[in-house]
N, C-alpha and C positions, 0 to 999 in steps of 0.2 A: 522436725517441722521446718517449712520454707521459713525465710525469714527476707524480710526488706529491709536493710540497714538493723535499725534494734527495734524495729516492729513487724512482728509475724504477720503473715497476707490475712489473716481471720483480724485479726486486727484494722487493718488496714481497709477490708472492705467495709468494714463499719463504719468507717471512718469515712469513706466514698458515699456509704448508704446514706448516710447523718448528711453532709453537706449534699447532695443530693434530693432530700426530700425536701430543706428547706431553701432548692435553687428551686421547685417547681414553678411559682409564678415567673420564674425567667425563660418558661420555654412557651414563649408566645412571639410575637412578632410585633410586640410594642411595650412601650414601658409607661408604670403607673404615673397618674399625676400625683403631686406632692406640694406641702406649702415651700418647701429647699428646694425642688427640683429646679424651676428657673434659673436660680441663683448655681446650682451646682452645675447645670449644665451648661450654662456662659461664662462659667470659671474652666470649665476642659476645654471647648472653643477658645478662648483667651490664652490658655498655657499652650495648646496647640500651633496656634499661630504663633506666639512668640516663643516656643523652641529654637533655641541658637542663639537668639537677639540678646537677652540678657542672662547675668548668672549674679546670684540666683534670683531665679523667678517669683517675682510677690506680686501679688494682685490687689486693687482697692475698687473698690465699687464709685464710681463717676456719680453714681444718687443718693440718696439715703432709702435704705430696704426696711428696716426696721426688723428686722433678725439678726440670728449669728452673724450669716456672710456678711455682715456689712464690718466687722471688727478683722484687725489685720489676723491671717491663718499662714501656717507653714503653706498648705496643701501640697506638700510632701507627694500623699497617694493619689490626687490628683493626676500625678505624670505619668500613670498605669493608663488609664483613658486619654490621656493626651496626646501619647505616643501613640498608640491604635489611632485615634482621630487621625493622626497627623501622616502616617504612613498607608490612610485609602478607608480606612475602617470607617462604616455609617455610624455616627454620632450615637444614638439607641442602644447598636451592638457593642460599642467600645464603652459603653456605662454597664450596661448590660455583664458581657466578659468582666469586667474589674467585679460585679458584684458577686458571679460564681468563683473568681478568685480569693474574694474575701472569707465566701463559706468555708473555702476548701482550707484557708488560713486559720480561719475560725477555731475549726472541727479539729486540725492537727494541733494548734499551740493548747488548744485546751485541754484535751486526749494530754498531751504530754505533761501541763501543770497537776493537772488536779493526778493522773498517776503517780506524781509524786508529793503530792498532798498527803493523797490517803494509801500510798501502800501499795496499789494494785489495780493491774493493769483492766482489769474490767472496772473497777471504781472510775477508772481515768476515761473509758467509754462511756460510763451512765453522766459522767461529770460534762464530757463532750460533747452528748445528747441533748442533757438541758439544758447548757449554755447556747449552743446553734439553735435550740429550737427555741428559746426565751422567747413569750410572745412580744416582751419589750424589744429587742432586738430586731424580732419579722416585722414590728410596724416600724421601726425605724430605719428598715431599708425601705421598705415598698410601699410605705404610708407617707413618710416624711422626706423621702428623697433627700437628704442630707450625709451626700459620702464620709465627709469629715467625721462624724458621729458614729456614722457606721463603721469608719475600719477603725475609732477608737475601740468599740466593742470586743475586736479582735484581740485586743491585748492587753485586757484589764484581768484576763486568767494570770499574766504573769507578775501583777503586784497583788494577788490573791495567794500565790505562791512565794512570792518574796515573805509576807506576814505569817505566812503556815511555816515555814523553815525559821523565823527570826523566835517564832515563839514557841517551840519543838523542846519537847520535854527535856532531852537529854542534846545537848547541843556541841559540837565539835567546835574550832576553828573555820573547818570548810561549809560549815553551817551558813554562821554569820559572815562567809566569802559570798555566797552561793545567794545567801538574803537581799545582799547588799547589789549582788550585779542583777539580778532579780526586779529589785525594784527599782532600779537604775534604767534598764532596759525597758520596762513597762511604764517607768514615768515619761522618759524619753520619747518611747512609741505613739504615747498618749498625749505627749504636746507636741508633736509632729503632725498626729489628726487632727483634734479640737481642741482648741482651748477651754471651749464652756466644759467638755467631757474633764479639763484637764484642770479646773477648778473643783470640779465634783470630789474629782478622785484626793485634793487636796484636804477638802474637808474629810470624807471620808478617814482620811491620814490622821487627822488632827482628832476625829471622834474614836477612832479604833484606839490610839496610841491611850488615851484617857479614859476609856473603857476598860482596857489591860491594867490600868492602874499600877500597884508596885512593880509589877510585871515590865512596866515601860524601861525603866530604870536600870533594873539588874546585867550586867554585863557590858555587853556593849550594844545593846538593843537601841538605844537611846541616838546613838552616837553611830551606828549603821543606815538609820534612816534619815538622820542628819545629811550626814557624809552622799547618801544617794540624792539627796533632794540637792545638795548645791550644786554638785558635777551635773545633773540633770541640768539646771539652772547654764550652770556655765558652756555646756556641749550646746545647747539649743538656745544662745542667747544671738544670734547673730537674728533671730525673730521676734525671742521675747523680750528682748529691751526696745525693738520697736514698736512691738505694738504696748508693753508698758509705757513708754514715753508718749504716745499718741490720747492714750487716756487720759493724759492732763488736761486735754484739750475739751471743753465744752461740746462744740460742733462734732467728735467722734463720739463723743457719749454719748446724747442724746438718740440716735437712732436706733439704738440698743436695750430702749428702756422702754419697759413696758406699761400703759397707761394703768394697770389693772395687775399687779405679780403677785397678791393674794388669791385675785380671781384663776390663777392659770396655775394652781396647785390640783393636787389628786384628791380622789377620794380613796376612803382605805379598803371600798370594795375593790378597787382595781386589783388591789393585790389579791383578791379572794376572789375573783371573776372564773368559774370554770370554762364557759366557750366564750372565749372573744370575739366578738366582732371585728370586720375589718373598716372600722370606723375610723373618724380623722380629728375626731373634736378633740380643741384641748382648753378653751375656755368653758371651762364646767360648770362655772358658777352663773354663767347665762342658760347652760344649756341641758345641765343638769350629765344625765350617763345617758342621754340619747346621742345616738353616731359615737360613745366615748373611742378612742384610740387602746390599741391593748399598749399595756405599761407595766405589767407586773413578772415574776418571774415564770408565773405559768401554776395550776397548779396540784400538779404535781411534787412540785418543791413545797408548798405550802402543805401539801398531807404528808409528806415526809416529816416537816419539822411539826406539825400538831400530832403524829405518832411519840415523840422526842419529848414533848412535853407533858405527852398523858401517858409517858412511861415515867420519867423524873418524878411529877406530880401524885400522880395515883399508883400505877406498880411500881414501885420503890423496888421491890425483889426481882422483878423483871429486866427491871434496869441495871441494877448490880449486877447479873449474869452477863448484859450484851456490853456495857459500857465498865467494863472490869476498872479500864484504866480512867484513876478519875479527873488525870489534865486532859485529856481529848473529854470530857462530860466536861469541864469546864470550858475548856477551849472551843468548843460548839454553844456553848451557851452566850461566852462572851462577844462571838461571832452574831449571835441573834439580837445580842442587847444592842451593837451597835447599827444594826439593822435596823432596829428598830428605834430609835433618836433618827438615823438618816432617814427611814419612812415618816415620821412625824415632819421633820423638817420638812419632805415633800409636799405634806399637806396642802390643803388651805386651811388649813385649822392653823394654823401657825402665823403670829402676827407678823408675816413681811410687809406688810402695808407700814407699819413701824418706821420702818427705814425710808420710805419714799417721800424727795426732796426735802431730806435732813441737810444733810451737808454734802461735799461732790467724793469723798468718799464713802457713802452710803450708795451712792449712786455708782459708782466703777463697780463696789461690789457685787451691785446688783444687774448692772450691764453685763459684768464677764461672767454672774450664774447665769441667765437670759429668764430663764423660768421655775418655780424651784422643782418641778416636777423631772429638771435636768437633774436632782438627788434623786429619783430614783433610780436612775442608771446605775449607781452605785451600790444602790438599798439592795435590788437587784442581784448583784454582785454580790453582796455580802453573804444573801439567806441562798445562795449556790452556793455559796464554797462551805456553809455550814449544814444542809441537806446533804452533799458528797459526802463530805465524812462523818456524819451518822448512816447513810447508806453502807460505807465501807465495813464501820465497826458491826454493823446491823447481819449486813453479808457474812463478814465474816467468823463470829458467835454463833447465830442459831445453823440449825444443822442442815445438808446439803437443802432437803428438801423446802423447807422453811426460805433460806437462801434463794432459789431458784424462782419461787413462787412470790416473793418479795421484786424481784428482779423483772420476774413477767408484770405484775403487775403495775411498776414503774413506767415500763415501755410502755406499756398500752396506754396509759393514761395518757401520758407526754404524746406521742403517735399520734392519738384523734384528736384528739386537741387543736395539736397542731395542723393536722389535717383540715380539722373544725376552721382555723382560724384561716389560714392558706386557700381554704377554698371560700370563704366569705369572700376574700378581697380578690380574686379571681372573676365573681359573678355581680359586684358589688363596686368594683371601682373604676371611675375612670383613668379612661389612660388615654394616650398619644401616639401616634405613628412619626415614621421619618418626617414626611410634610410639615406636621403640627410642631415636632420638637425644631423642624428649621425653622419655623416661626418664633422660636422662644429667642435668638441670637439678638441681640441688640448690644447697643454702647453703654452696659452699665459697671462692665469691667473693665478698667484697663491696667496695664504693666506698669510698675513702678519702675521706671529706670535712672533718676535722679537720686542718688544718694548722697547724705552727710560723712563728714568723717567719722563722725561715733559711729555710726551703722557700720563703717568698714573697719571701724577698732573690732566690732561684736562679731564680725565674721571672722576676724585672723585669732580673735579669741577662743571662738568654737571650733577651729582647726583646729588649734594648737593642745586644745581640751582633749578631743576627739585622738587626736594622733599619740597625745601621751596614754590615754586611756587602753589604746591599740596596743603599743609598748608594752606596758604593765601586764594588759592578758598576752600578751605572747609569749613571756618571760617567765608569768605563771605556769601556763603549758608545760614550758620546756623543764621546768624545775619538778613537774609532778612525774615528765616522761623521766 
């Protein structure tokens, strides 16, 4: 069989098919409107024009926006559409091009984690599928217009993968290597896009790690996530100690906070919603699930894991046959519980009103979440990587046919669905032409180019992070070659 590096062309075109299906609203000749879209596209305008001028490039918004953008961001991926902007490319098509880039990013890094989640290489397709196609994901390119968010999305398969390896029955040395640069590299990735994504995934961290409970502890599990979390810390502090130190400040907080952040929680239909709308609401509690936004993992995931529960629960004997091994029956369960604490959280059942105008640490906390329904991007995350490998164990137990017929019916589900939802917001939403989006440019960004000396400590500090880090893996390499 051909082969492309270490994935075979059958492989691989699936891999094309998947971020292809959900580039179709990219092949129009305009881009949707979004409540981030302003805001994200006078942040590619702003890095555009100041390519060269400064290094490196931080943006602050001149007004107060009362969203994400207005909190200091890497925007990192930003410079994908900036560079196009900057080198002729129409404004539309270079936001436009970053977002079929990002599918095609999508599609391969998750293809790659979740095959090594579960085993195998079509588990790591079905895993690629539902991650690209998550209908939380499709509204938050094409509903939300928020890049930052989006190319977080990209890479939260790979600290779902750092956690499948850290807590892997039988564990090596190169395990806990492999865990550790894992979630290093996915937390990293992930406060490089957003930081509200990059608070999520933080909790997330904190309710997983207490979920596994004795399990935290044993070896060096404990002490791997540590160790990732502070090199993260210390590689990308040349942003996040600015924009931590900016949050002392009254005046940055404030436009960050939401008058209402019980109101702007889910409902727990979202997650059981079979066709999505390509709605845009996200204050619910005015508006109830009319226009709601899709936000759940799609569901298909969700009849995967109510299969998982009414074989545990009811065939006890069924389940002993397909879930022989009982850490991966544990290991998937534990995966749903914390799923499920991070889906509550999402809520509005949940008293975040609590916290509002306590004290101005109540208040940063709930500036840097923005909304809690930003946990479910996580929640999200979690009931995928536990749907993959029950699919995995699922596939591969019952017998070919059972397997194949399990397999078909996953796709189709996921497919029209998605189809379902893709074409709502095709016939359904507005959007913008070149003209209209030149009208969005205004003076609400500009460059930072006056920096403190601690800002320049935070950068030579993140080099210095960065280059030993380089080191260390090259010396690895060469000791394994």
């Amino acid at each position: 069989m051909k082969r492309v590096g270490k994935i075979d062309d059958k492989i691989l075109w699936c891999l094309l098919l998947i971020a292809g299906v959900a580039s179709v609203p990219l092949m129009t000749d305009y881009v949707f409107w979004g409540e981030s879209l302003a805001g994200t596209l006078n942040q590619i305008h702003v890095l555009g024009q100041g390519l060269g001028s400064v290094f490196p490039l931080r943006v602050m918004p001149v007004s107060d926006h009362g969203y994400g953008a207005a909190s200091l961001q890497a925007n990192v991926f930003y410079l994908i559409p900036a560079l196009l902007y900057r080198f002729g490319m129409e404004m539309k098509n270079a936001y436009k091009w970053t977002l079929f880039l990002l599918n095609l990013a999508t599609a391969g890094i998750a293809y790659l984690c979740f095959r090594r989640c579960c085993g195998s290489k079509w588990a790591g397709v079905i895993g690629s599928m539902l991650f690209t196609w998550c209908p939380g994901r499709c509204s938050e390119m094409y509903l939300v217009g928020d890049l930052g968010e989006t190319a977080a999305w990209t890479f939260l398969p790979l600290i779902l993968l750092g956690f499948r390896l850290l807590y892997k029955e039988e564990r090596t040395g190169q395990d806990h290597r492999d865990a550790g640069g894992a979630l290093f590299l996915g937390y990293s990735l992930v406060a490089l896009s957003s930081t509200v994504v990059l608070f999520a995934v933080m909790v997330m961290t904190a309710v997983f790690l207490l979920v596994m409970g004795r399990e935290t502890f044993r070896g060096k599990r404990l002490f791997t996530v540590v160790w990732a979390g502070v090199i993260t810390f210390f590689v990308n502090a040349w942003f996040l100690v600015p924009a931590l130190l900016r949050l002392r400040e009254v005046p940055a907080v404030a436009p960050l906070l939401l008058s209402d952040v019980r109101g702007s929680g889910m409902y727990i239909s979202q997650y059981l919603t079979v066709f999505n709308r390509g709605g845009d609401g996200e204050r619910l509690m005015r508006e109830g699930l009319v226009g709601v936004r899709a936000m759940g993992p799609g569901i298909a995931v969700m009849l995967l894991l109510t299969v998982f529960l009414w074989m545990v629960f009811v065939k006890e004997k069924r389940c002993d046959d397909i879930l022989v091994v009982a850490w991966e029956r544990r290991f998937v369960g534990k995966c749903m519980g914390t799923a499920a604490i991070l889906m509550f959280f999402s809520l509005n059942l949940f008293p975040w009103d609590l916290l509002q105008n306590r004290n101005m640490i109540c208040s940063i906390l709930l500036a840097v979440m923005h909304t809690p329904a930003k946990l479910g991007i996580v929640a999200d995350a979690c009931l995928l990587l536990s749907a993959c490998i029950f699919f995995s164990l699922l596939s591969e137990k019952a017998d070919e046919k059972e397997g194949k017929l399990v397999t078909l019916i996953v796709v189709a589900i996921a497919f029209c669905t998605t189809q379902f939802l893709l074409g709502d917001i095709l016939q359904t939403r507005s959007f913008l032409r070149e003209a209209e989006v030149t009208a969005l440019y205004a003076s609400e960004f500009s460059l930072l180019s006056g920096e403190s000396m601690a800002w320049r400590l935070c950068e030579v500090v993140s080099a210095v992070t960065l280059c030993a880090c380089v080191v260390l893996f090259v010396l690895r390499r060469r000791k394994k070659c």
